[in-house]
C-alpha positions in Angstrom: 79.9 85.7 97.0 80.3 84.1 93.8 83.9 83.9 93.4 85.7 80.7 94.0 87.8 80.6 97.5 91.3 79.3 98.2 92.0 78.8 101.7 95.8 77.1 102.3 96.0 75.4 105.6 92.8 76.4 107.2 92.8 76.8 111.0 90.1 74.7 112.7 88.2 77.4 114.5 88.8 80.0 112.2 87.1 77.7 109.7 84.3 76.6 111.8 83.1 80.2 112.6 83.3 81.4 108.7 81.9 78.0 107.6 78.9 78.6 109.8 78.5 82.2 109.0 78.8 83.6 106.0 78.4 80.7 103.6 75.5 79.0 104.7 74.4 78.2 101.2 77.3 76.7 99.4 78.9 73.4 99.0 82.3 72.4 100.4 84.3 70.2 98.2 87.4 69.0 100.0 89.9 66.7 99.5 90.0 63.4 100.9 93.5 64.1 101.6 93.2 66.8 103.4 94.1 67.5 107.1 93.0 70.7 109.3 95.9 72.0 112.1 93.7 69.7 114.5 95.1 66.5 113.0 90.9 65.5 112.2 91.5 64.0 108.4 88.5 65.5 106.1 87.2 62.2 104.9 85.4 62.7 108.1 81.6 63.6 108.7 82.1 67.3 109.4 79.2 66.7 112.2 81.7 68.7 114.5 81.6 71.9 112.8 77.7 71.3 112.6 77.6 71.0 108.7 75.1 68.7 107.2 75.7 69.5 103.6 79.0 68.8 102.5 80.0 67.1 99.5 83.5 64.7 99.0 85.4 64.4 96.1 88.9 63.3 95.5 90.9 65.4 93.2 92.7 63.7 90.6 96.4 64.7 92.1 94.7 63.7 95.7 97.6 65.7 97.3 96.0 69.4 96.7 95.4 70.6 100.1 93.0 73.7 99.1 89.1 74.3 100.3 87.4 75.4 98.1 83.6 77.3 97.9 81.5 76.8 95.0 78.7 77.5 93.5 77.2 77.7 90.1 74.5 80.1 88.5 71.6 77.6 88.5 71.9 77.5 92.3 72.2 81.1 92.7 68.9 81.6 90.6 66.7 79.1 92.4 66.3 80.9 95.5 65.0 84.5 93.0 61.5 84.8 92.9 59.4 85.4 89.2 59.5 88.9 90.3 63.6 88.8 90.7 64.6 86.7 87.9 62.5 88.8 85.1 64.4 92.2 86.5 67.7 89.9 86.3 66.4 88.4 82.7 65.9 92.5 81.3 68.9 93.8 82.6 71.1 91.3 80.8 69.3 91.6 77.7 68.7 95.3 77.4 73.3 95.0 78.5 74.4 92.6 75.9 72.2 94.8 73.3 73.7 98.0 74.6 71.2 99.7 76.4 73.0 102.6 78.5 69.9 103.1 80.6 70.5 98.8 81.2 74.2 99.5 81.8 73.2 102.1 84.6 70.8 100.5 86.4 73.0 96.9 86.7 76.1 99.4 87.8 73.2 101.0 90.5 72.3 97.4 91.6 75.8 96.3 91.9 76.5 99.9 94.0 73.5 99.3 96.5 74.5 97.7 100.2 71.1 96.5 100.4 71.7 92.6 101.1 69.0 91.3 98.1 70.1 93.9 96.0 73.8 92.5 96.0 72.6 88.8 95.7 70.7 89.9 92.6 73.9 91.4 91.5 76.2 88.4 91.9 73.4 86.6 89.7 73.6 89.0 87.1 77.3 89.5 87.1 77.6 85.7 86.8 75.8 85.6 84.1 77.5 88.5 82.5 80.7 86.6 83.3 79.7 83.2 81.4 78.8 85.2 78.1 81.9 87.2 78.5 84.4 84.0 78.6 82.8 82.6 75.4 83.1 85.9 74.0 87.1 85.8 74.9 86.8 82.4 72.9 85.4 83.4 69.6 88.0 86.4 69.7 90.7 84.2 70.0 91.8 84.4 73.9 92.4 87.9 73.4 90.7 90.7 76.2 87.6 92.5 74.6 88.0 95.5 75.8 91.3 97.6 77.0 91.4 99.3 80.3 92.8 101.9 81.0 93.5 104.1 84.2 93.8 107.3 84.3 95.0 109.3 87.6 97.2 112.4 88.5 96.5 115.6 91.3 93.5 118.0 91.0 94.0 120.3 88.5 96.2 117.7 86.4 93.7 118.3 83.7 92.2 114.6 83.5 88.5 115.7 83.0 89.6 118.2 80.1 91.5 115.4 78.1 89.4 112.7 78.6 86.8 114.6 77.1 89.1 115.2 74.2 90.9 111.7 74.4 86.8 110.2 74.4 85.7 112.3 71.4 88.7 111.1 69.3 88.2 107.7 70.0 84.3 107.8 69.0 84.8 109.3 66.2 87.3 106.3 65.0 85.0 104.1 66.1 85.6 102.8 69.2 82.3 102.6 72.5 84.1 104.3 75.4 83.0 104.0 78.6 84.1 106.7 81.5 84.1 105.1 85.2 84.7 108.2 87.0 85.6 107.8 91.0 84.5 111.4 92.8 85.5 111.8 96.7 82.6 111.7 99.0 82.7 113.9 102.0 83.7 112.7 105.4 80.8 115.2 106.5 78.1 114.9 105.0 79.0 111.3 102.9 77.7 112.7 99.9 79.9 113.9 96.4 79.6 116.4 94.0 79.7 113.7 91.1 80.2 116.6 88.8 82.6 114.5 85.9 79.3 115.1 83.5 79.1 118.7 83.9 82.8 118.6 83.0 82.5 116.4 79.9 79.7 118.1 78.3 80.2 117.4 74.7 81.5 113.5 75.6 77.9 113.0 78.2 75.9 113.6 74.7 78.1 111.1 72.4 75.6 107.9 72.2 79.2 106.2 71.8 80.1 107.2 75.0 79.3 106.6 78.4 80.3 108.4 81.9 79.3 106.7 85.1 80.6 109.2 88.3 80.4 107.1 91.6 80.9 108.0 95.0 84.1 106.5 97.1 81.5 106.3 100.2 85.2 106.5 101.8 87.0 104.2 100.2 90.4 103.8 101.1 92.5 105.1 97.9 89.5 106.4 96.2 88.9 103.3 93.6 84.8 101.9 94.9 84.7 98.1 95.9 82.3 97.7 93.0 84.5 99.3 90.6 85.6 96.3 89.0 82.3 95.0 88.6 81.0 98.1 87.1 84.3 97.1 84.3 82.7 93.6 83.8 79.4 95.7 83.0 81.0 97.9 80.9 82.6 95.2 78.3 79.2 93.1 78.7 77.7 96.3 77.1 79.9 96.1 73.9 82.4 98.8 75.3 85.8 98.4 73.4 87.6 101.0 75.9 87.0 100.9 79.7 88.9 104.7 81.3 89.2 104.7 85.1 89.1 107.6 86.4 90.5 108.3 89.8 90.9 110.9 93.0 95.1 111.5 93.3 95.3 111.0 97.0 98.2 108.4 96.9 96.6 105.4 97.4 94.1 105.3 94.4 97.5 104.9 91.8 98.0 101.3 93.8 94.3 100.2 94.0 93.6 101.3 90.4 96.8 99.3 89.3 95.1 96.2 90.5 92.3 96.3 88.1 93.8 98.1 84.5 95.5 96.8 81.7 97.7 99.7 81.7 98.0 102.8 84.2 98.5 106.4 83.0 99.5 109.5 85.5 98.5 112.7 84.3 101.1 115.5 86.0 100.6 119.2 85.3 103.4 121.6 84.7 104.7 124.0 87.4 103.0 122.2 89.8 105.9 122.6 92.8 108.4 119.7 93.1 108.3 117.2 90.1 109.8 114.6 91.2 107.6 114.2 94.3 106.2 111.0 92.3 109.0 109.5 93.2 109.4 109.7 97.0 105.4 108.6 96.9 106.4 105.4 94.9 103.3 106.5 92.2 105.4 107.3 89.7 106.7 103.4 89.7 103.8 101.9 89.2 103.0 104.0 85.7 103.3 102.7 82.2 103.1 106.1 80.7 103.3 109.2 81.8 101.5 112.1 80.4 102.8 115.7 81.0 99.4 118.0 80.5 98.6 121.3 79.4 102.0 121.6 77.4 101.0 125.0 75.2 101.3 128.4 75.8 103.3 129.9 77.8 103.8 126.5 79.9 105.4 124.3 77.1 108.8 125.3 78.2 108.0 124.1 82.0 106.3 121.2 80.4 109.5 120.2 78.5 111.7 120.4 82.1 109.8 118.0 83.8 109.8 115.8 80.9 113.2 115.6 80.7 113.7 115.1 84.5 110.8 112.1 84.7 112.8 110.5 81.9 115.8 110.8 83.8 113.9 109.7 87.1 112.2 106.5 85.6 115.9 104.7 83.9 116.7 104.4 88.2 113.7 102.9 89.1 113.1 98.8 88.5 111.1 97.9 85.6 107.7 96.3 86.3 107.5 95.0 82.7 110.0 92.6 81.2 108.9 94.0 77.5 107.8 96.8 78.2 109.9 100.7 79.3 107.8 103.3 81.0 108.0 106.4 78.4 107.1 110.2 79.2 104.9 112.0 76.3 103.7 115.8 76.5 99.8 116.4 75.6 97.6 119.4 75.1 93.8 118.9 75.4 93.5 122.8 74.3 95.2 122.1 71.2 95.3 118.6 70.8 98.8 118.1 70.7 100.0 114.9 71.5 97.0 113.2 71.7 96.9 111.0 68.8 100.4 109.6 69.3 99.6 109.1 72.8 97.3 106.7 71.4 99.6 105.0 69.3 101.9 104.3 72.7 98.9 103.3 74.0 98.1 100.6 71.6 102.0 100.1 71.4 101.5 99.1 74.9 98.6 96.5 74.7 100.0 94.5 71.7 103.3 94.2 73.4 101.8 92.8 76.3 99.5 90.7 74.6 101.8 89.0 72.3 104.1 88.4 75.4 101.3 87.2 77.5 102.2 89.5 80.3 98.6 91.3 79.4 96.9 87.9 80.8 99.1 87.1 83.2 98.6 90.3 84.9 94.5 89.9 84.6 94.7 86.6 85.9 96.4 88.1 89.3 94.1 91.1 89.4 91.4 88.6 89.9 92.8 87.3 92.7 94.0 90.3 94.2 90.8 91.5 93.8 88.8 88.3 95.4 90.8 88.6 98.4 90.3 92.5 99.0 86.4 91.7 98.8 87.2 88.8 101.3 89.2 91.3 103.6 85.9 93.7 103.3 83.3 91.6 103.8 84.9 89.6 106.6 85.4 92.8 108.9 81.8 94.0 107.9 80.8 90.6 109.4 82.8 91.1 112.1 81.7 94.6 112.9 77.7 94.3 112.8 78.2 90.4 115.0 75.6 91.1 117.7 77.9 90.6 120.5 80.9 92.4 119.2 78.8 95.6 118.1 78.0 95.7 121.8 81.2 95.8 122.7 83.0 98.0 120.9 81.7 101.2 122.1 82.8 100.6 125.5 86.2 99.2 124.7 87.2 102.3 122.4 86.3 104.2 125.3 88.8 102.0 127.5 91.0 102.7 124.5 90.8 106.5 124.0 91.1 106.6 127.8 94.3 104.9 128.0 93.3 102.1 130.4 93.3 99.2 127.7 96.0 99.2 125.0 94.4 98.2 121.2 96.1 95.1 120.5 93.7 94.2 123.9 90.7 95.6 122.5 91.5 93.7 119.6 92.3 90.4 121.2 89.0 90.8 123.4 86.9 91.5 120.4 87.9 88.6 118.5 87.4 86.6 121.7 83.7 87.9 121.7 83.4 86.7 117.7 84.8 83.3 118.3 83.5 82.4 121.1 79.6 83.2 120.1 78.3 80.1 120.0 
């Protein structure tokens, strides 16, 4: 893992067992200062963890009580091979030229779980990163590209107007690039990844580019990698990043944590409108976007518009500048479309110029950081030698009834600390 690390206060044995573990290869910069819960000042040798390459530095307040795990992209390159570094090399080229066949194979090497495979993608998303903050400098501090996610309950229409939404946008000029999240089955595991078959006209745009992925049962539907695959994206010259997701509840919050802006898609006559609202969803939109208003339907389409503008002046105000707004849109006829896009671009420069629009990517980062801390963390837990052994018989003890789980638990994290 790449990403720098912020641990506040870290407890002695939880330190010692993650230190030895799963960051072999980094160095550990601490403050002088610095004092674990064990009273043992960091200035130290940290001989008792068993560490023999830590490096000492005092910060320049000398009171900042933070660990932190670094690591730069020449180190993470010395350990490729010739073999490794010229498939790294071609990717990033063939990306920051635009190649889509580049772009889809660095989001397939990010995607594998294949332990090399994801070192060799923290090497090329670091360097993707470096060119991408000087890029943020020439343009001023301002975002390169403008993300947008999209969600809303099968059958809201989403494929249909992104399709139409994406040709628009094309056709004014702007790269789009599709991210489009498809359930996998808790069966089989595999998906139907049909969002291409959907978006026929969009697939064949050279301006465009859809990328299904499977959730591989991802809680809320939005794939760990997903905000990698973004990173890719705007490496590859893409102006507008759409993230598509699966409306089972959780997606809206997950997706939320990785947009600039978050649109729900609601069909009319779809049963109870306001059901948003008891969910929390409908909170955590910045527009809302009432489909398939034509025909017969424009009347029911016009309802629930008026009711969600009722609903949303009760509900608190995420933005200090900026007031959720309801718009009806047709993908059949196009109606609504275009000034959906206008609110849309309403949106971003009234975020920008308040500098909520950073603000907000600054905390998705680290909201991000920790949810792939939470992951990886319990996947090291779960494959541990001597707590995969034991945690067949303990659910057993479990499902039985003769241990309770917060027992299981404690005995299992017994078993991980006490390894060595």
């Amino acid at each position: 893992m790449n990403i720098p690390m912020l641990l506040q206060h870290p407890h002695r044995d939880f330190l010692k067992v993650l230190l030895r573990t799963l960051y072999r290869r980094y160095h550990f910069i601490l403050p002088s200062s610095t004092h674990l819960r064990s009273g043992l000042p960091c200035a130290q040798p940290f001989s008792y963890l068993g560490l023999h390459h830590a490096k000492w530095m005092l910060p320049s307040n000398g009171l900042t009580r933070k660990l932190c795990l670094q690591t730069t992209l020449k180190e993470q390159t010395e350990g490729l091979s010739d073999k490794e570094q010229r498939l790294v090399d071609e990717l990033y080229t063939g990306l920051i030229q635009g190649q889509r066949a580049c772009l889809a194979e660095a989001i397939t090497l990010i995607e594998s779980t294949h332990n090399r495979k994801k070192e060799l993608a923290q090497v090329l998303l670091q360097k993707v990163l470096v060119r991408h903050r000087e890029q943020e400098k020439l343009n001023k501090g301002k975002p390169l590209a403008f993300r947008v996610g999209l969600s809303g309950p099968p059958g809201a229409g989403k494929s249909t107007f992104i399709e139409y939404f994406g040709k628009m946008l094309t056709e004014r000029g702007h790269k789009l690039s599709v991210l489009a999240v498809d359930p996998s089955s808790c069966t089989s595991g595999g998906s139907l990844l049909g969002d291409k078959t959907r978006m026929t006209e969009l697939s064949r745009d050279m301006n465009a580019y859809i990328r299904p992925s499977p959730t591989r049962g991802t809680l809320g539907g939005v794939t760990r990698t997903t905000n990698e695959a973004i990173l890719l994206c705007e490496g590859g010259g893409y102006d507008i990043i759409l993230i598509e997701t699966v409306g089972v509840g959780q997606s809206e919050f997950a997706v939320a944590d990785m947009v600039d802006m978050f649109v729900l898609l609601l069909p009319p006559a779809g049963g109870d409108e306001l059901q948003g609202i008891k969910r929390g969803i409908i909170e955590m939109a910045d527009l809302v976007a009432i489909t398939k208003s034509d025909g017969d339907l424009v009347v029911p389409a016009r309802r629930i518009q008026a009711e969600y503008v009722s609903a949303l002046k009760l509900l608190r105000r995420r933005s200090g500048v900026w007031r959720p707004k309801v718009i009806r849109i047709s993908a059949r006829s196009g109606e609504g479309i275009t000034e959906m896009w206008d609110t849309m671009k309403e949106f971003q420069d009234v975020m920008l110029a308040s500098g909520e629009l950073t603000a907000k990517r600054q905390k998705q980062q680290k909201v991000w950081m920790w949810n792939l801390i939470r992951e990886n963390v319990v996947e090291h837990f779960r494959t541990h030698p001597t707590v995969r052994e034991q945690i067949p018989l303990l659910e057993k003890r479990v499902l039985s009834g003769a241990l309770s789980p917060g027992l299981a638990a404690d005995l299992l994290l017994k078993a991980f600390k006490s390894r060595d």
